[in-house]
C-alpha positions in Angstrom: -35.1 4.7 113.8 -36.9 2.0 111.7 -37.4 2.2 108.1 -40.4 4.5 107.4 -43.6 2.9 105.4 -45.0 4.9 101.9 -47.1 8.0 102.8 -48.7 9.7 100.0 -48.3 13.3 99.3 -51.0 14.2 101.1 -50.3 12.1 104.3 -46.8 14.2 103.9 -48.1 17.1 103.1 -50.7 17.2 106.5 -47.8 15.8 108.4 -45.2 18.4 107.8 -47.9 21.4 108.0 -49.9 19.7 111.5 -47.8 17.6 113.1 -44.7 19.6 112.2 -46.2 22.5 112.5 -44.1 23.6 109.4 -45.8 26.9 107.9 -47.0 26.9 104.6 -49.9 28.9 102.5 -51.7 25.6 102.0 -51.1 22.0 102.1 -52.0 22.1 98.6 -48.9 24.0 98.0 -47.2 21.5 100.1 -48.5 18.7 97.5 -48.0 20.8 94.1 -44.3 20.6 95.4 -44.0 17.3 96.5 -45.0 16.1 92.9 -42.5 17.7 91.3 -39.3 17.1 93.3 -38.1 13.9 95.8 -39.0 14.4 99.1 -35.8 13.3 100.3 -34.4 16.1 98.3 -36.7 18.8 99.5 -36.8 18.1 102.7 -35.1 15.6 104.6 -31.8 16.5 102.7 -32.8 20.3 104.4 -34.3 20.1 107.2 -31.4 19.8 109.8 -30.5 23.5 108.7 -34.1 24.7 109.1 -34.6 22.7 112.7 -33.9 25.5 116.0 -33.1 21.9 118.0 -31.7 19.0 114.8 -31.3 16.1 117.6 -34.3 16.4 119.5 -37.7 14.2 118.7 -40.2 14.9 117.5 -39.1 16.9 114.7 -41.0 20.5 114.6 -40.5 23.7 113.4 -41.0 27.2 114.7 -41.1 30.1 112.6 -39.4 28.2 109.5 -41.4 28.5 106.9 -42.0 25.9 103.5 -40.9 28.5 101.2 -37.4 28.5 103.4 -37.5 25.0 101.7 -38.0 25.9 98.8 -35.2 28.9 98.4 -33.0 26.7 99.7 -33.7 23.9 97.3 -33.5 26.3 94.1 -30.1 28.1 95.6 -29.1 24.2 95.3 -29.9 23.4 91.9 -28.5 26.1 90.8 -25.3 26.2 92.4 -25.5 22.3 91.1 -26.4 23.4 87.5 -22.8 25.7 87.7 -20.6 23.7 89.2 -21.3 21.5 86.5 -21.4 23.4 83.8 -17.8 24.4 84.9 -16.5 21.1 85.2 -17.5 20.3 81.8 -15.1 23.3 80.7 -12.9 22.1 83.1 -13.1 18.4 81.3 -12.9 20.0 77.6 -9.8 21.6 78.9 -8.2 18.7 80.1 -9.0 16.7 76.6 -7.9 19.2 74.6 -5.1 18.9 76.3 -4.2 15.4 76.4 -5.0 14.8 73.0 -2.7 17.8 71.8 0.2 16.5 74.1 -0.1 13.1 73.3 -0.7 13.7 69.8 2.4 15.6 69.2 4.9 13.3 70.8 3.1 9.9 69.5 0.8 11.2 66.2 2.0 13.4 64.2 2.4 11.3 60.6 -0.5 9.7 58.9 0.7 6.4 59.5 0.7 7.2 63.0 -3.3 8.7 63.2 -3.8 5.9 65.5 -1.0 5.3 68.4 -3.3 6.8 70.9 -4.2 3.1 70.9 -1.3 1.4 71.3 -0.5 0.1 74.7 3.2 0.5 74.3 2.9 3.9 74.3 1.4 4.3 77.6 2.8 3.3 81.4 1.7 0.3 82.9 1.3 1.4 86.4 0.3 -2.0 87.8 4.3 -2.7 87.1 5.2 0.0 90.1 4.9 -1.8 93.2 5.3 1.9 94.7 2.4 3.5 92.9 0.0 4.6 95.8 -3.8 4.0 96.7 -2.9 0.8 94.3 -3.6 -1.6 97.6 -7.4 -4.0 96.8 -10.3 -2.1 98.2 -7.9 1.2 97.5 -8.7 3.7 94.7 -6.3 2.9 91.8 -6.5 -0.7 92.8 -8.4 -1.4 89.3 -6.3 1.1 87.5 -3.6 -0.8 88.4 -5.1 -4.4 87.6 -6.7 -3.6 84.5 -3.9 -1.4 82.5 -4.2 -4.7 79.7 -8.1 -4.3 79.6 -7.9 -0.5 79.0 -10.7 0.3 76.4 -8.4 2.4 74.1 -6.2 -1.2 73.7 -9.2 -3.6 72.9 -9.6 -5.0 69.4 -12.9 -3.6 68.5 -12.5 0.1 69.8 -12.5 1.6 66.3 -15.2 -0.4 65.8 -17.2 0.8 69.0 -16.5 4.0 68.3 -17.5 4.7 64.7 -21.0 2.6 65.9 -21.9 4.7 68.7 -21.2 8.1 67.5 -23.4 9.1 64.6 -21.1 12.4 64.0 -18.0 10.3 63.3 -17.8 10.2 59.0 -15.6 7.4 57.9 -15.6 8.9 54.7 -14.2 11.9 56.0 -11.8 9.8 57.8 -10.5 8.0 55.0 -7.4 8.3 53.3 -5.9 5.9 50.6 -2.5 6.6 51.7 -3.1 5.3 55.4 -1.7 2.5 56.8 -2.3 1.1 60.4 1.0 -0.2 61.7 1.2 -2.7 64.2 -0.2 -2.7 67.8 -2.9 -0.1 66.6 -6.7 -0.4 66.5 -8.5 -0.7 62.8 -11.4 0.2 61.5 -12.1 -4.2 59.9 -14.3 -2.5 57.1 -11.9 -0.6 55.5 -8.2 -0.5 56.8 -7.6 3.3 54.9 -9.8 4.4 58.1 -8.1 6.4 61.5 -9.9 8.4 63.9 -7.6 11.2 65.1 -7.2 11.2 69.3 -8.3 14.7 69.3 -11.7 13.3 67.3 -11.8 9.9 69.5 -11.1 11.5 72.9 -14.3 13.7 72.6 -16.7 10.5 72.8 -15.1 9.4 76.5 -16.1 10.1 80.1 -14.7 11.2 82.8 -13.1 8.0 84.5 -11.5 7.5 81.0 -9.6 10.6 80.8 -8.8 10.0 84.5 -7.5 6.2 83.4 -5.7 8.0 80.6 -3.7 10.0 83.0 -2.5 7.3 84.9 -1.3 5.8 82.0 0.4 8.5 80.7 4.6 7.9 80.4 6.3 10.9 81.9 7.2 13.0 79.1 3.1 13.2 77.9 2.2 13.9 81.4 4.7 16.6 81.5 3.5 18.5 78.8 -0.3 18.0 80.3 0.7 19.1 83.3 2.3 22.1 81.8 -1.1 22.9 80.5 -2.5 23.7 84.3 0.0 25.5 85.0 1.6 22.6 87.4 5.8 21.3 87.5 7.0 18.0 86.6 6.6 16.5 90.3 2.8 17.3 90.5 1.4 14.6 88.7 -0.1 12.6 92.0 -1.0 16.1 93.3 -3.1 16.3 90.2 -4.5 12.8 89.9 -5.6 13.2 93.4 -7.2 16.6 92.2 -8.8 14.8 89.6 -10.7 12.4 92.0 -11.8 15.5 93.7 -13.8 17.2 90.7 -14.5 13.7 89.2 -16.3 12.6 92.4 -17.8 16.4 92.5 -19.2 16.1 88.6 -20.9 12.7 89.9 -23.1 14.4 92.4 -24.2 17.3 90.5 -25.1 14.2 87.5 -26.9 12.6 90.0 -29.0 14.8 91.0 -27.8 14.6 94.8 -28.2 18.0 97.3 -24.9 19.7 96.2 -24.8 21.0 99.8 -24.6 17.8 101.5 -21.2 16.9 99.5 -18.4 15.2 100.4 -16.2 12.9 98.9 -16.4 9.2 99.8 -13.6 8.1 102.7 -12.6 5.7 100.6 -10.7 8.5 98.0 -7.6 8.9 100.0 -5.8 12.6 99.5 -2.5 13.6 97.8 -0.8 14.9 100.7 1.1 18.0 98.3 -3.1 18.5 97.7 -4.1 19.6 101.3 -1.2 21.3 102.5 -1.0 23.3 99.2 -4.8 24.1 99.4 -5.0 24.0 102.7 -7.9 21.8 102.6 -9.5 20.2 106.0 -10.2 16.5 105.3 -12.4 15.1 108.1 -9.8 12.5 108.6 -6.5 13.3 109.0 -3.0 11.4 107.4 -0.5 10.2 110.1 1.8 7.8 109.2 1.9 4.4 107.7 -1.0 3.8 105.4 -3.1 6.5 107.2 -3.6 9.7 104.3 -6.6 12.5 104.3 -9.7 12.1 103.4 -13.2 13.7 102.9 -13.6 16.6 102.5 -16.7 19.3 101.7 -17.7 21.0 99.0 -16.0 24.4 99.9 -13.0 22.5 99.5 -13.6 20.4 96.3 -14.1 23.9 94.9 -11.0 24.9 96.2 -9.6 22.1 93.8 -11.6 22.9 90.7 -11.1 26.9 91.7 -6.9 25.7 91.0 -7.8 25.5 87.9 -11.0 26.9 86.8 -12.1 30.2 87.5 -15.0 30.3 90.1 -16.0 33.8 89.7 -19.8 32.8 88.1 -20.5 30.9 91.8 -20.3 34.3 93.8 -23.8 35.5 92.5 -25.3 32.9 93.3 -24.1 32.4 96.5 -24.7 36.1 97.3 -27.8 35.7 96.4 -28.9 33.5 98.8 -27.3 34.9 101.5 -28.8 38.1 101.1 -32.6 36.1 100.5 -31.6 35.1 104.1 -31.1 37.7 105.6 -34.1 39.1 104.2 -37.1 36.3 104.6 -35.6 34.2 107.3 -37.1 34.3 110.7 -35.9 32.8 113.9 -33.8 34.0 116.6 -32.6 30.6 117.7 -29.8 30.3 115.1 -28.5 31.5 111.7 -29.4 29.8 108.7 -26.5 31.4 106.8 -23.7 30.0 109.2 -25.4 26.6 109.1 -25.0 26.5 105.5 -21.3 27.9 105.5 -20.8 25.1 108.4 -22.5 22.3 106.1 -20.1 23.6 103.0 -17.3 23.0 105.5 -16.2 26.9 105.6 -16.6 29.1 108.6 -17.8 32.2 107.0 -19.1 34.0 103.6 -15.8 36.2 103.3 -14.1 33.0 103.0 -16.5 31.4 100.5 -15.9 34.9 98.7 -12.6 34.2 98.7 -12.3 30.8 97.0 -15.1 32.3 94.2 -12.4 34.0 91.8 
């Protein structure tokens, strides 16, 4: 298949309702459609579920419909717009309780506002020739190369951070009595500045609070941990579950089909993960340096559902299913099991299941 030239919405329009044989009320309605959302998105990111015969060429449809498009496509955003609304509690969570944690075994005195940003406090884990997924080309390779170049340990982070967030008041930030001690950051234009962590750690993404956690010495990850519910000897298990929803959170930003998910192969799987989870990565760990990998999106909300209820997903899945049922029409296949099968879950009881 070569790479296909520009068409304009018309042109793609007449060919999906002629030569496709798609039905629609109008290729006008085609058009109004295709101005609003990516084609890509609306249709070649769909139509394998809505095609009786996916491999054969040319591509036509039967009884499908364009507004079988269309449901699917808003049942997507929508799912998208939740999953990501609950990993942003999910992520407050997870600050509130690193900050906390950290903050009460490293903070607690004035003079000590700032050791969130003192490398000495934290675990180098370049230093572990052990540490897994740490090999170049692996997933905590950089982690593991760049523990001196963390942002929380440059020079200017004070700096950076009172510039680039307008809701941060030095002045209410500022006490005579303050001191920074050394191997802290400080504020250059007036040393009687600190910015608590539990202030500071609102302003960072994702991948920083994941870096955090790596970097974490074993006591402060103990006490995070403890927060979700998980023992002293989960801590890969959850850095592992933390690439999950992190990688999850990036494709409902993006603006990708939420259906079509699966993490990249080259996030390898916490063994403890799968088996406790009973996840089904498309590739399977052996031996060696062989570990899981990939897996769907029924199983990346599995790993948020371990610690995030789920329970505002079943509506929305019901919902379509039930649409289904009611405005789909073809006797060559069922849409619904193609879209369980695509989620990488065999059937809706299942999906019901995981939604608590």
């Amino acid at each position: 298949m070569g790479v296909k030239p520009w068409k304009s919405r018309h042109e793609l329009a007449v060919t999906l309702a002629t030569e496709r044989h798609l039905n629609a009320d109008s290729i006008a309605v085609i058009e109004q459609h295709l101005q609003e959302t990516n084609y890509f998105q609306l249709v070649n990111g769909i139509e394998n579920l809505l095609l009786a015969h996916p491999e054969t060429h040319p591509k036509q449809f039967t009884t499908e419909t364009f507004d079988d498009f269309l449901r699917i496509y808003k049942f997507d955003v929508r799912l998208k717009d939740e999953i990501f609304n609950l990993i942003e509690h999910f992520e407050g969570r997870l600050k509130t309780a690193i900050a906390y944690n950290f903050s009460k075994n490293h903070c607690q005195y004035l003079n000590a506002t700032m050791q969130y940003t003192n490398k000495n406090n934290y675990y180098n884990v370049g230093l572990n020739s052990q540490y897994p997924f740490r090999e170049r080309g692996s997933q905590y390779y950089s982690i593991c190369q760049n523990f001196d170049n963390f942002n929380l340990f440059t020079n200017h982070f004070i700096e950076k951070l009172i510039r680039n967030n307008d809701f941060i008041d030095t002045r209410f930030y500022r006490d005579v009595n303050y001191s920074n001690p050394n191997g802290v950051a400080y504020y250059n234009r007036d040393r009687h500045v600190a910015i608590p962590f539990w202030v500071a750690i609102e302003t960072v993404d994702f991948g920083t609070l994941l870096r955090i956690m790596h970097y974490l010495k074993s006591n402060d990850a103990r006490d995070v941990l403890a927060d979700f519910g998980l023992g002293n000897d989960d801590n890969y298990k959850f850095l592992s579950a933390l690439d999950v929803i992190r990688s999850l959170r990036n494709e409902c930003a993006h603006g990708s089909l939420i259906l079509r998910f699966k993490t990249p192969k080259y996030i390898k799987l916490n063994a403890n993960l799968v088996h406790d989870l009973e996840l089904k990565p498309d590739q399977y760990g052996s031996s060696g340096n062989n570990y899981p990998a990939i897996i769907h999106l029924a199983d990346a909300l599995k790993v948020l559902g371990s610690f995030q209820s789920l329970k505002s997903l079943r509506p929305i899945f019901k919902a379509l299913i039930y649409q289904n049922n009611k405005y789909f029409n073809s006797t060559n296949y069922d849409l619904n099991d193609r879209i369980l099968k695509r989620m990488g879950i065999d059937s809706y009881k299942e999906l019901k299941a995981i939604c608590v």
